[in-house]
C-alpha positions as CSV (number, residue, x, y, z in Angstrom):
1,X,-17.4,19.1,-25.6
2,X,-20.6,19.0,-27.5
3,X,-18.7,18.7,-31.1
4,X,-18.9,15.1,-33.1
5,X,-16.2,13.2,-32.8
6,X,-15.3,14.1,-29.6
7,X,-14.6,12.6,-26.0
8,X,-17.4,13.6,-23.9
9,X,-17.2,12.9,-19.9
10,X,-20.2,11.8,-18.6
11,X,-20.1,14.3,-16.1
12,X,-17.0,16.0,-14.2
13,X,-16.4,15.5,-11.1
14,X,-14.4,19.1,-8.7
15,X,-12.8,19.1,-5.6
16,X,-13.6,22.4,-3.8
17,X,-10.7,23.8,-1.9
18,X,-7.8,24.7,-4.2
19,X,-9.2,23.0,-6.7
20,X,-12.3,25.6,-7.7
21,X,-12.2,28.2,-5.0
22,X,-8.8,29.6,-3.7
23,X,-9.5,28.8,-0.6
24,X,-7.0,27.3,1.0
25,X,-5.2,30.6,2.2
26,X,-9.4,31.1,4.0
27,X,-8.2,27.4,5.8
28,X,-4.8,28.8,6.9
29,X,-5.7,31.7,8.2
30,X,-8.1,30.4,9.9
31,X,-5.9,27.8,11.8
32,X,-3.4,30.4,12.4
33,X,-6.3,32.3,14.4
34,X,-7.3,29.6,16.2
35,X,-4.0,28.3,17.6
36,X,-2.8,32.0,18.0
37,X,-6.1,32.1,20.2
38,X,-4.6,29.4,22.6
39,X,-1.3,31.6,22.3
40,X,0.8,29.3,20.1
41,X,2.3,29.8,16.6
42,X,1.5,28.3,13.6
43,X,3.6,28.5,9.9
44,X,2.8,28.4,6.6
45,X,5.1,25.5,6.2
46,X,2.3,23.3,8.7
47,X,-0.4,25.4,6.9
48,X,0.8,23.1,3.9
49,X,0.7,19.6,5.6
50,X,-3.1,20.3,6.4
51,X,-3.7,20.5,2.4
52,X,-6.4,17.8,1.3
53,X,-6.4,15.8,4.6
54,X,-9.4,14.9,6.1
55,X,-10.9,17.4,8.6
56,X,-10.4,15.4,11.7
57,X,-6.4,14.3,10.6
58,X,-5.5,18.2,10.0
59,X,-7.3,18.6,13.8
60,X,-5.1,16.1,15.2
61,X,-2.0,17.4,13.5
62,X,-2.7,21.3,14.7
63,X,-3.6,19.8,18.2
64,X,-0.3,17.8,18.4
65,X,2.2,20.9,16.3
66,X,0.7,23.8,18.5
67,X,-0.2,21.6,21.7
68,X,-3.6,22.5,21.9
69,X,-6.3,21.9,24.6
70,X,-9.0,20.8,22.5
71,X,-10.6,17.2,21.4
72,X,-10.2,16.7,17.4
73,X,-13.9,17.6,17.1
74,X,-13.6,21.1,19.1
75,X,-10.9,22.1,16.4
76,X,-12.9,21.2,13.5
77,X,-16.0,22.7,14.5
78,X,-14.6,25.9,15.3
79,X,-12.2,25.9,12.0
80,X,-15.5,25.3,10.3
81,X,-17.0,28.0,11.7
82,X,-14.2,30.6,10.6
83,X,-14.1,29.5,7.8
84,X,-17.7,29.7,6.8
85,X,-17.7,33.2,8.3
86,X,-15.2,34.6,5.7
87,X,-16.6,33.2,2.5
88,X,-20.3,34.4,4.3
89,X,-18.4,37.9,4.4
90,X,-16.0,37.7,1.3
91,X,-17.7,35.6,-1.0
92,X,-16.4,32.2,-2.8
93,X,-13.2,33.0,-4.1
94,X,-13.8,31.4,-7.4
95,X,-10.4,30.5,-9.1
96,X,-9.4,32.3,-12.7
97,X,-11.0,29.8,-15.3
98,X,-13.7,28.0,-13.3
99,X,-16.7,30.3,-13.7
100,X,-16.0,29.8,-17.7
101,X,-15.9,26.4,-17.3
102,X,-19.0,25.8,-15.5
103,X,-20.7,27.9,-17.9
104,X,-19.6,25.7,-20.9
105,X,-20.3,22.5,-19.2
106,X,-23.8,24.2,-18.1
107,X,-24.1,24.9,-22.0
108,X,-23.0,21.4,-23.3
109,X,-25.4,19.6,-21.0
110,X,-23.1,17.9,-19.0
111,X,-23.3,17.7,-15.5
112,X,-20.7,18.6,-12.6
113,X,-20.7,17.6,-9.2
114,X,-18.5,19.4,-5.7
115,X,-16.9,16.8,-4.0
116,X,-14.5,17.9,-1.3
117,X,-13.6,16.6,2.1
118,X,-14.5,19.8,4.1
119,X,-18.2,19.1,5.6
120,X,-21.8,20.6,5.1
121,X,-21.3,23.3,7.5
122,X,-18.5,25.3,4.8
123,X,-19.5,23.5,1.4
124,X,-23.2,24.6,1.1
125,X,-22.1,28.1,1.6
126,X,-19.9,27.3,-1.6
127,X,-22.8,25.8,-3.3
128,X,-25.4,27.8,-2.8
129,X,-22.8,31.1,-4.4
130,X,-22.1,28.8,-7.4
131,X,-22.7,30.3,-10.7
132,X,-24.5,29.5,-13.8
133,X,-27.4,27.3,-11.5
134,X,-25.0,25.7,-9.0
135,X,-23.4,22.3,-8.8
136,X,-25.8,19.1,-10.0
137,X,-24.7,17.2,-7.2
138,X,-22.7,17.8,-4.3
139,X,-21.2,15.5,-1.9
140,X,-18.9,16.7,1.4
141,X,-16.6,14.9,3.8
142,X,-19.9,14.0,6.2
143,X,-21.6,12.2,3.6
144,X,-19.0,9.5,3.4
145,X,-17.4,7.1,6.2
146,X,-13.9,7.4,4.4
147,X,-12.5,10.8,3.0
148,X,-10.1,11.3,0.9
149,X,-7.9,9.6,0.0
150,X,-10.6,6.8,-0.2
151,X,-12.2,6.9,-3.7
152,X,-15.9,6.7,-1.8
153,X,-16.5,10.6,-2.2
154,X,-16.5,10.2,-5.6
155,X,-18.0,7.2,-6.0
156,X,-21.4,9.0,-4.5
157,X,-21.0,11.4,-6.8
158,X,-21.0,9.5,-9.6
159,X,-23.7,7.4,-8.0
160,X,-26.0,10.7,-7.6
161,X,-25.7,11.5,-11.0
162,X,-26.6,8.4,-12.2
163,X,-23.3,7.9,-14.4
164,X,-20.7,5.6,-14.3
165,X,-17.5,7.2,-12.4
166,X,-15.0,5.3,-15.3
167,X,-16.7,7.6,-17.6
168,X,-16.4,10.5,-15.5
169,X,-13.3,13.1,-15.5
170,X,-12.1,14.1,-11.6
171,X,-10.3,17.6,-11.3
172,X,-8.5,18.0,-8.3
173,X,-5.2,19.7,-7.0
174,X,-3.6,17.3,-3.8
175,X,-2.3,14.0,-3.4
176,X,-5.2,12.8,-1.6
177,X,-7.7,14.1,-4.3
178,X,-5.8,12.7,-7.1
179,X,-5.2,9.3,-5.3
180,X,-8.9,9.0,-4.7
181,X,-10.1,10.4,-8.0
182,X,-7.6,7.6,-9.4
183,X,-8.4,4.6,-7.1
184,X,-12.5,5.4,-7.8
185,X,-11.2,5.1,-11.6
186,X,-12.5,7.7,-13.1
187,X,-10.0,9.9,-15.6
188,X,-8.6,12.5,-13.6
189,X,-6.6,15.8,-13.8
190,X,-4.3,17.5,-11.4
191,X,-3.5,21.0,-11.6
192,X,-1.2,22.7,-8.9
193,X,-2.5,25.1,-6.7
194,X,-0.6,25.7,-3.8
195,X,1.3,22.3,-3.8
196,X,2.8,20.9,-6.6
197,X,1.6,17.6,-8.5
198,X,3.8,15.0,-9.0
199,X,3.6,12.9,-11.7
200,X,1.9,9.3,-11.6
201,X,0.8,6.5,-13.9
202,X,-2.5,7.3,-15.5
203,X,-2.6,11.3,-14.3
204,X,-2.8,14.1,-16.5
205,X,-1.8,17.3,-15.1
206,X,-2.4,20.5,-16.7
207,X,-0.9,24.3,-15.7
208,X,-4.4,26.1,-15.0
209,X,-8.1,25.3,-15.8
210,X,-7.5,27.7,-18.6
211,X,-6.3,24.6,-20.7
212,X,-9.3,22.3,-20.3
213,X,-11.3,23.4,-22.8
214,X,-13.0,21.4,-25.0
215,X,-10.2,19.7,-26.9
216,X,-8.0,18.6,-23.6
217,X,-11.1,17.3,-22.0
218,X,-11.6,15.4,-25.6
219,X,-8.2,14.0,-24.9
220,X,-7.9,13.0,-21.9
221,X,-11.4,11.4,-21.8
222,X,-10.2,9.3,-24.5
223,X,-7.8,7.6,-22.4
224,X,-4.5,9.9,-23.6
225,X,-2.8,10.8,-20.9
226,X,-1.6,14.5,-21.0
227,X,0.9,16.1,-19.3
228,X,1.6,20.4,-19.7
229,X,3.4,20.9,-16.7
230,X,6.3,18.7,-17.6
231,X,6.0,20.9,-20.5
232,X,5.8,24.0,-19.0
């Protein structure tokens, strides 16, 4: 990324959940224990629907699958609160690749941002156990007035960092990251995680972070669209 002739982003822009951190089997869980509390069931298969939706949609959707007696906001706060107790207890589950990567975009001088639609109360748990100095800007689901899928997310985080978000590359793993990383117009990336990523106009989608490395990010921030899974 710091080479001549190359592509460089002006900053890259990570979801958190799936995306970084494998964290989404910490979400699960955590529903599971919270409808199992209010003694219904809850599958992996509704686990999956929850995946990149805003906070207070996937409360609505557990209170309507598992008929639960809570308000939207009673469910978040307390799957917040699970949630931020495991990684508190566990640590960030920091996905194969993305310590590497921080560390050469630390080392290139190029700035990287969280931006994720699960609120303060997890994120900053995340952010403060992030290596090689932490994130340069973070911004969480109660910063904005529309989450994902709305581009507004990362269209603070670009603002923060002082950089245009068209010259800024989003990484992200679910439809509603990618459709927001798209719609803010920055270049963006999908790689699967624990749903798959479709194909669209203008994405490139890689295997793993593995192949971002200096060369792909070179690529794709030149406007070629690149596409490994199809390959794979």
């Amino acid at each position: 990324m710091s080479a001549r002739g190359t592509h460089r982003p002006a900053a890259v822009l990570f979801d958190q959940d799936g995306t970084v951190a494998d964290t989404e089997p910490v979400w699960m869980a955590s529903e599971t224990a919270i409808v199992e509390r209010h003694g219904g069931t809850w599958s992996h298969e509704l686990g999956l629907q929850m995946v990149g939706n805003p906070l207070l949609v996937s409360a609505r959707i557990m209170i309507e699958q598992a008929h639960l007696p809570m308000t939207p906001d009673e469910v978040v706060t307390e799957l917040l609160e699970l949630v931020r107790q495991s990684l508190q207890e566990h640590g960030v589950p920091w996905l194969p690749g993305i310590r590497e990567l921080f560390g050469r975009l630390r080392g290139a001088g190029i700035p990287y941002a969280l931006v994720t639609s699960s609120y303060w109360r997890v994120v900053e748990v995340v952010a403060e156990l992030a290596p090689h100095g932490g994130f340069d800007a973070v911004v969480a689901g109660d910063d904005v007035a529309r989450a994902k899928p709305a581009p507004d997310a990362y269209l603070l985080a670009a603002e923060k960092l002082g950089v245009n978000v068209h010259d800024c590359l989003v990484v992200e793993d679910s439809p509603s990251g990618i459709t927001a990383g798209l719609a803010s117009g920055a270049h963006v990336v999908g790689i699967p995680c624990v749903l798959p990523v479709d194909p669209r106009p203008g994405l490139s989608r890689l295997n793993s972070v593995s192949e971002l490395d200096d060369a792909m990010v070179s690529r794709i921030m030149s406007g070629e669209v690149v596409d490994t899974v199809a390959a794979g």
